[in-house]
C-alpha positions as CSV (number, residue, x, y, z in Angstrom):
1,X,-7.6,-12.1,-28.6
2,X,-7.1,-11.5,-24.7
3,X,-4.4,-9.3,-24.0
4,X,-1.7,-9.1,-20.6
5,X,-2.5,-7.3,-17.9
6,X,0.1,-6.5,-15.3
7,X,-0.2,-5.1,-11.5
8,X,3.0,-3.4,-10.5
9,X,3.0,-2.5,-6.8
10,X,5.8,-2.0,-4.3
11,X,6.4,-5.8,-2.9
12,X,4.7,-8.0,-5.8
13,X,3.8,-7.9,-9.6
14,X,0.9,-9.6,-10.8
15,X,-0.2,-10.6,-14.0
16,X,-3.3,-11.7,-15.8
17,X,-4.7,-12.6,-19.2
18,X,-8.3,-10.9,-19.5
19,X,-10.8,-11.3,-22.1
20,X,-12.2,-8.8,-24.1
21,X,-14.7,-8.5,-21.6
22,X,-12.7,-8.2,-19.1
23,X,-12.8,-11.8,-17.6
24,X,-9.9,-12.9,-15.5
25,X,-8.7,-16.4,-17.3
26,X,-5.9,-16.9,-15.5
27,X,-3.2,-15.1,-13.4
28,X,0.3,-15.2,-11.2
29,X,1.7,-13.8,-8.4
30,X,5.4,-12.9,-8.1
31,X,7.0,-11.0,-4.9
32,X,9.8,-8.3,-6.0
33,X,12.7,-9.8,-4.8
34,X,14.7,-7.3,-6.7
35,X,13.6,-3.7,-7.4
36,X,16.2,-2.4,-9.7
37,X,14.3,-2.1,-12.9
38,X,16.2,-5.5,-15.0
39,X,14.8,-7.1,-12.0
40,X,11.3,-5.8,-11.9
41,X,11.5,-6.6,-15.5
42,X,12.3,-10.2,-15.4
43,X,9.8,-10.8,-12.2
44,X,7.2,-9.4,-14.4
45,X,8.0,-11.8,-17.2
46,X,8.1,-14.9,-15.3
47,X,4.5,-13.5,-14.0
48,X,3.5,-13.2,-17.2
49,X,4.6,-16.5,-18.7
50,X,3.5,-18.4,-15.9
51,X,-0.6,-16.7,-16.6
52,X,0.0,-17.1,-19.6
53,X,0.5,-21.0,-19.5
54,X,-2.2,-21.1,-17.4
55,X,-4.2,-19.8,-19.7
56,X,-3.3,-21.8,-22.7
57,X,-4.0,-19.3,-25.1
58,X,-1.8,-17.1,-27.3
59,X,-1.8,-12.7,-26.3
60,X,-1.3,-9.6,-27.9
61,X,0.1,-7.0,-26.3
62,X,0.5,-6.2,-22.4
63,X,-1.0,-3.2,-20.4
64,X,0.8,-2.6,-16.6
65,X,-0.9,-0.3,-14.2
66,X,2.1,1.0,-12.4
67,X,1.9,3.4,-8.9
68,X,3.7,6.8,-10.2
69,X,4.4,9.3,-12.3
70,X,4.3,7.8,-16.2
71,X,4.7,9.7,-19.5
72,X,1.8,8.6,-21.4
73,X,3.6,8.3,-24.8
74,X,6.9,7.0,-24.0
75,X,6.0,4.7,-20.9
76,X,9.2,6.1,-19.2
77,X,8.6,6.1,-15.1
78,X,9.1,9.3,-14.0
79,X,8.4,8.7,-10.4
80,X,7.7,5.5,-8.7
81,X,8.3,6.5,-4.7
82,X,7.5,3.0,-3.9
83,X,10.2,1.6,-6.1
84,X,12.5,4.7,-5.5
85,X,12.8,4.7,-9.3
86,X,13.1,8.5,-11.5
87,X,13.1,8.6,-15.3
88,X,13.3,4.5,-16.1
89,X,12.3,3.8,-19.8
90,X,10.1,1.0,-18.3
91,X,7.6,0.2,-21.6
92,X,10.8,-0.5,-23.8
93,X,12.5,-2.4,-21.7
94,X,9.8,-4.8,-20.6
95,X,8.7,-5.0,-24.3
96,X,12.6,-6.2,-25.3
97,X,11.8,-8.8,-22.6
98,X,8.4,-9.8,-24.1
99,X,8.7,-9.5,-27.3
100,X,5.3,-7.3,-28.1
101,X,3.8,-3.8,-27.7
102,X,3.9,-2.5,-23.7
103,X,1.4,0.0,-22.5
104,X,2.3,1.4,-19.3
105,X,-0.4,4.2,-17.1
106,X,-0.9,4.9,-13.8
107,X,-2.1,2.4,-11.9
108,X,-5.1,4.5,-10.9
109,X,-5.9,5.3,-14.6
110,X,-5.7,1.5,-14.8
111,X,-7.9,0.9,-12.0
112,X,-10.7,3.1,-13.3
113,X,-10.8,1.3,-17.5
114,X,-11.3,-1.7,-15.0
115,X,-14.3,0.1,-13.5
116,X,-15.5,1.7,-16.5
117,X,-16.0,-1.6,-18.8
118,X,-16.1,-4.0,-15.8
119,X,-17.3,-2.2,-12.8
120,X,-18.8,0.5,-10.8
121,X,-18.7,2.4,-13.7
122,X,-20.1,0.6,-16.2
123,X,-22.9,2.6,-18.5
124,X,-21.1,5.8,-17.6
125,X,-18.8,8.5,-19.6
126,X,-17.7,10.7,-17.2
127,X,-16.4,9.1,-14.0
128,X,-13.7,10.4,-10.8
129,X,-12.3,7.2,-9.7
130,X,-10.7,8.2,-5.6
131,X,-9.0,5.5,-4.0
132,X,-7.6,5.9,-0.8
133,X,-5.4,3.1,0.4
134,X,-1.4,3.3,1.0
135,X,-1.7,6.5,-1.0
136,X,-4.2,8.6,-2.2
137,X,-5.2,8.0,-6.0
138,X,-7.6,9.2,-8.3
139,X,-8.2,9.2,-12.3
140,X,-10.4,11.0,-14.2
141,X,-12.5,9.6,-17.6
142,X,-14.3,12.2,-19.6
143,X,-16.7,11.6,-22.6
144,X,-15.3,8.2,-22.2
145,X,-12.1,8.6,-22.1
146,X,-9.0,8.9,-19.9
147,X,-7.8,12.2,-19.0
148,X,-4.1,12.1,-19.3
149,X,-3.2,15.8,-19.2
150,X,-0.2,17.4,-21.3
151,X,2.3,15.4,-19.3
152,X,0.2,12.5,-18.4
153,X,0.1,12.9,-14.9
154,X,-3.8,14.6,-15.1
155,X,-5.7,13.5,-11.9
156,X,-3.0,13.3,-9.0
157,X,-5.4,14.0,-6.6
158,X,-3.2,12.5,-3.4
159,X,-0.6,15.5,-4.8
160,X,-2.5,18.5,-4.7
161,X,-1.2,21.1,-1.7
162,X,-3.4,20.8,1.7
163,X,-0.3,22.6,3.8
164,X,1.7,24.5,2.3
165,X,5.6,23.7,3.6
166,X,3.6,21.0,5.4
167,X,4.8,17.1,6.1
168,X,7.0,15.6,3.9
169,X,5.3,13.5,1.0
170,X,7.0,10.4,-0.5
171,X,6.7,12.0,-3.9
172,X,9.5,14.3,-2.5
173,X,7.4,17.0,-1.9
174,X,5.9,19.2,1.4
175,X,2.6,19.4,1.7
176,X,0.3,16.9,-0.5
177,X,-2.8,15.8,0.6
178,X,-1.2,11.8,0.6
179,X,0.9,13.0,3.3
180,X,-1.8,14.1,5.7
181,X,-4.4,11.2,4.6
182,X,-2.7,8.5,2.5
183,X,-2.4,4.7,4.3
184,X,1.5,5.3,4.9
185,X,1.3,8.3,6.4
186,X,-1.7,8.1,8.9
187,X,0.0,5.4,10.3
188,X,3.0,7.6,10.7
189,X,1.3,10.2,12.3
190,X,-0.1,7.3,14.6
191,X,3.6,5.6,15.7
192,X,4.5,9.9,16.3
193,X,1.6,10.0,18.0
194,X,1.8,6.5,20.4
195,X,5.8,7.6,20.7
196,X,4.9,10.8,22.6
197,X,3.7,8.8,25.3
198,X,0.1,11.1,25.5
199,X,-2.0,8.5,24.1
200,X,-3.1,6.1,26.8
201,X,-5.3,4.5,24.4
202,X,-3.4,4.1,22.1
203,X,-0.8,2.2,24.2
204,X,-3.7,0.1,25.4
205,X,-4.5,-0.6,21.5
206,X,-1.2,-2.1,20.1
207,X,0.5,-3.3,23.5
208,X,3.2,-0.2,22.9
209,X,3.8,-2.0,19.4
210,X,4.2,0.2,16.8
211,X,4.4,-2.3,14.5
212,X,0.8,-3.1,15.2
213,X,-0.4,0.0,14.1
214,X,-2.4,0.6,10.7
215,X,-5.4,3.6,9.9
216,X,-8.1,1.0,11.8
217,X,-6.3,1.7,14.6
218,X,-6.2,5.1,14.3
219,X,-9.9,4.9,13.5
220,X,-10.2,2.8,16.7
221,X,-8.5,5.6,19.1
222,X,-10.3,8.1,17.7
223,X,-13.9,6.3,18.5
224,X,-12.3,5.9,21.8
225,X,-11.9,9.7,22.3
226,X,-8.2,9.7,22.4
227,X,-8.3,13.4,21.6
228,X,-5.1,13.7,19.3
229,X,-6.1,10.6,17.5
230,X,-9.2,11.9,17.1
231,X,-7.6,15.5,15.4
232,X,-5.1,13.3,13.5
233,X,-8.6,11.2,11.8
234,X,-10.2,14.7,11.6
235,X,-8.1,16.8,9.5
236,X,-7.6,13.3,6.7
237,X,-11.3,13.0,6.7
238,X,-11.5,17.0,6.1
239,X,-8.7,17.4,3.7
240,X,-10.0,14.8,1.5
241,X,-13.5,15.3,1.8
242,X,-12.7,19.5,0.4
243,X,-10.2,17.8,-1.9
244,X,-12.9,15.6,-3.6
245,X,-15.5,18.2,-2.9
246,X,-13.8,20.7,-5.3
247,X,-12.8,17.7,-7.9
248,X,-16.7,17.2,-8.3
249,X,-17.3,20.7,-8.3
250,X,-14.7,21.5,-11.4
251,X,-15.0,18.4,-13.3
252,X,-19.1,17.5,-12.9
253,X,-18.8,13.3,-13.3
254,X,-22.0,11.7,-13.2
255,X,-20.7,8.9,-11.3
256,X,-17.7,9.0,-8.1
257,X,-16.3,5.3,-7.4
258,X,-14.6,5.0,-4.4
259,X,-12.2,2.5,-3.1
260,X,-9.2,1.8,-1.5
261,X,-8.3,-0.3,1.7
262,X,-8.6,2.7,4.0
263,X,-12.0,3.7,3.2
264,X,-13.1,0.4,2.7
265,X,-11.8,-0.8,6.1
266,X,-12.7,2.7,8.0
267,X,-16.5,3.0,7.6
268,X,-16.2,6.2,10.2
269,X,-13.6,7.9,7.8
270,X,-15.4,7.0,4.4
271,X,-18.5,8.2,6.0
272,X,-17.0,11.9,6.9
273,X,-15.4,12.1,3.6
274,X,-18.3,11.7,1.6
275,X,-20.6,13.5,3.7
276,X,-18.5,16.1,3.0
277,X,-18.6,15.7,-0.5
278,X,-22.0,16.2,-0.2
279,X,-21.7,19.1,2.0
280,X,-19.3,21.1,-0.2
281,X,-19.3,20.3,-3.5
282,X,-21.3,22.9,-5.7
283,X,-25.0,22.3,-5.5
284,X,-25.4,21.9,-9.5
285,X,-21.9,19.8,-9.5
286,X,-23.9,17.0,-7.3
287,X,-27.3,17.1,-8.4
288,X,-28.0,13.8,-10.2
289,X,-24.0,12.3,-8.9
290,X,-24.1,8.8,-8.4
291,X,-21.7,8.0,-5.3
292,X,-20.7,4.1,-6.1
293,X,-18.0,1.7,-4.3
294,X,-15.5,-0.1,-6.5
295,X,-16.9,-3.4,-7.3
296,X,-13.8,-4.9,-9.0
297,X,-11.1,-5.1,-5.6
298,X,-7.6,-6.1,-6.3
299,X,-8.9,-6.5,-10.1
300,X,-9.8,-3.6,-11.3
301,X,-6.3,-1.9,-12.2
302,X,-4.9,-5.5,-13.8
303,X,-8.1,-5.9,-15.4
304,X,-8.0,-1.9,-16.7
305,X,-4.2,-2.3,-17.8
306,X,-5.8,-5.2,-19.9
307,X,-8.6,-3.8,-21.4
308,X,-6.4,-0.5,-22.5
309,X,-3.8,-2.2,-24.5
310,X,-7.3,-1.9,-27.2
């Protein structure tokens, strides 16, 4: 029987019934007007229902890939920053609204069941997932199956200290590697960065529009040899490239999918990052890796979230 699977972001829920197989057969889109859990909770239902009619078939069970912190047996939220939710029972109180069992994971962990079964990773058992897009991400399947750690946040890749006492993370913390090379925060270094007034090119770029701004035009500066946009693409492109480096060095995957609107949309960034995954991870670590991009897009975390609720 196809089973629910639900994509909780920061601005819209989707939600999709998926096959066994992993086969979209319908879906819904729903902006978050309110983001006070009840709210969230009801958006997500009318979501829900609406694929569901679509559909015209009867589900069991729901999986929703969620950005955050999750306890892996309870569902409970820990940490959503883009929700500014701690500690919200979320799997209970979307299953009193649905009426049947709720699985809720990171939406990274989501996204990489999607590419496992359905994907770039398909034939594989022991797969790093990295996306980099608003934030960094990654997920980690071993022998076939997901790594969630004693408190199910194993994999948090975007968390992991690149400065200590460094910039402010949304997490709450100084420091992580998201804050230096995560979507959100490259383009904040890029408005501090046009605001100082020392970036000509930058000025030419977005018109003196900050609101312009996103990492292809930091990207863009940087080819342009604006010199501090260039040290601003730099050190992302380095931190991630030693972070991932050293991932593939201590867990060995045969296969790294990578994804993620950033490097997907900044060829000159993706290209540093994994030559230096190349460059640094442990010579026995990458003999025989497979370097793969994400085939499944927007898909593969509703389309994971589906799959895991078997």
């Amino acid at each position: 029987m196809p089973t629910l699977g639900i994509d909780l972001g920061g601005t819209f829920a989707r939600a999709a019934v998926v096959d066994g197989k992993g086969a979209i057969l319908a879906s819904a889109k729903v902006a978050l007007q309110d983001r006070k859990p009840p709210g969230v909770v009801e958006t997500i239902a009318q979501a829900a229902e609406e694929a569901v009619k679509k559909a015209g078939v009867k589900v069991e069970g729901c999986g929703v890939g969620a950005a955050g912190q999750i306890h892996k047996d309870t569902g409970v939220i820990s940490v959503a920053p883009n929700l500014g939710w701690r500690d919200v029972p979320f799997a209970q109180l979307l299953k009193k609204r649905l009426g049947f069992d709720v699985k809720v994971v990171n939406d990274l962990s989501a996204a990489a069941w999607g590419e496992l079964h359905a994907g770039a990773g398909r034939g594989a058992q022991d797969i790093l997932v990295v996306f980099v897009g608003s934030g960094v991400g990654s997920a980690i399947i071993a022998d076939g199956r997901l790594v969630h750690g004693g408190g199910g946040v194993a994999g948090e890749l975007g968390h992991i200290k690149v400065v200590p006492g460094g910039r402010l993370c949304g997490c709450g913390e100084h420091g992580c590697l998201e804050a230096y090379a995560g979507g959100h925060n490259l383009i904040a270094q890029t408005r501090e960065l046009l605001a100082s007034g020392s970036s000509r090119v930058l000025e030419q770029l977005t018109g003196d529009d900050p609101d312009t701004i996103t990492p292809v035009t930091l990207e863009t500066a940087a080819d342009a040899g604006d010199a501090k946009a260039k040290e601003i693409h730099e050190r992302a492109a380095q931190f991630l490239a030693l972070a991932v480096a050293n991932y593939v060095t201590v867990l060995n995957p045969s296969r790294l999918v990578v994804g993620g609107g950033v490097l997907m949309h900044c060829p000159g960034l993706k290209r540093q990052v994994l030559d230096g995954v190349q460059q640094w991870s442990s010579r026995v670590s990458r003999e025989g890796l497979l370097i793969a991009d994400a085939e499944l897009g927007d898909d593969s975390g509703i389309i994971g979230a589906a799959l895991l609720v078997k």
